[in-house]
N, C-alpha and C positions, 0 to 999 in steps of 0.2 A: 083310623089306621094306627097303628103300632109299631116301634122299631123295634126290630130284635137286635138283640144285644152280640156285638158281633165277635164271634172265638179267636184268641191270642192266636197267629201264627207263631211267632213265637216262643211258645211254654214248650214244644216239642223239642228241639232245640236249644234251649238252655240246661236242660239234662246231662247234658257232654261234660267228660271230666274238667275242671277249673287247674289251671296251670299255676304250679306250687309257688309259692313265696318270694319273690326274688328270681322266678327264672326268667328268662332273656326267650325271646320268638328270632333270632338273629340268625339261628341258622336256615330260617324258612326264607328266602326271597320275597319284595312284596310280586306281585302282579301289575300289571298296566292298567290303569285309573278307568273304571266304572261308571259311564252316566248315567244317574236316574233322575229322572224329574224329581221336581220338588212337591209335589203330592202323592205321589208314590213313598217318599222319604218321610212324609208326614202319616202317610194310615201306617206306616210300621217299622216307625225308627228303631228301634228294640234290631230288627233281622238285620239291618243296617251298619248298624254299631257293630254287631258281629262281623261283617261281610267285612267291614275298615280293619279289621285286625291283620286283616290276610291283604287286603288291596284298597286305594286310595278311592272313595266314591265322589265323584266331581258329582255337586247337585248343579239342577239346569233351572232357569225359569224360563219359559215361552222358548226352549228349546238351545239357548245361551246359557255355558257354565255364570253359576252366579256364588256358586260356594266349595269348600269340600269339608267332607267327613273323612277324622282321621280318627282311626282306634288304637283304644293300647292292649296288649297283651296280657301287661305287669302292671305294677305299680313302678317298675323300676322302667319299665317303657316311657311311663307317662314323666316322670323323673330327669331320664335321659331327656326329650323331648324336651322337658322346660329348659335345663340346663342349654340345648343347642337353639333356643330363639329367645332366650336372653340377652338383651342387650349390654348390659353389663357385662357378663359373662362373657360375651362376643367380642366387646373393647379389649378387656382382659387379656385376652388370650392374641388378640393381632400385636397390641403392646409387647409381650411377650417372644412372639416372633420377630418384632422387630428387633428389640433387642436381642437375640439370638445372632439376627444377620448379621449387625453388627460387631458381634465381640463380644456382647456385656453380659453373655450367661457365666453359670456357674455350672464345673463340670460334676456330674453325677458320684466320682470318687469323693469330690469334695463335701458331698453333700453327707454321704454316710460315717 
C-alpha cells in the first residue's frame, strides 16, 4: 500500500492580493475566537495562520482550550503586538503614568 501525497488546501488561497508595506488591518474588527482542535490545526496550519488575521483561533486539546493562534496582518502588526506584551515596555509606560498623575510631566508646548 502506498500513500498518496496529499494536495495543499492552502495554495488556492494564498493567491489573494498581499497587503502593502506598512499597512495597519485596524480598521477590520477582529471576530469572536474560533475552536479548532489541535489536529485539525496540525493537517493545515498554513489555512489557520490566515483565518488568525481576521479572528483569534483558541486550539483545544481533548476538547479544552490549550493554546491560541494569533495572526498578523503586517509586519507593523506583528511589531505593534511585541511592543504591547513587552514587559519593559509595559513598566515603561505605567511609570510614565504615574508620573503624569502626579504632577511630574512635561507639557507638550514645552516639549516643541
Amino acid at each position: 500500500m502506498t500513500l498518496q501525497k496529499r494536495k495543499s488546501k492552502s495554495s488556492r488561497l494564498s493567491r489573494r492580493p498581499k497587503p502593502s508595506r506598512g499597512s495597519t488591518n485596524k480598521a477590520r474588527p477582529r471576530k469572536a475566537a474560533k475552536e479548532v482542535a489541535l489536529a485539525e490545526v496540525k493537517d493545515d496550519l498554513s489555512k489557520y495562520l490566515r483565518l488568525a488575521v481576521d479572528e483569534e483561533i483558541v486550539i483545544t486539546r481533548h476538547g479544552r482550550p490549550a493554546g491560541i493562534l494569533i495572526g498578523f496582518g503586517s509586519e507593523e502588526d506583528w511589531f505593534e503586538y511585541r511592543l504591547e506584551h513587552h514587559p519593559e515596555f509595559l513598566r515603561r509606560i505605567e511609570e510614565a503614568r504615574v508620573a503624569l498623575r502626579a504632577g511630574r510631566g512635561i507639557p507638550l508646548r514645552d516639549v516643541r
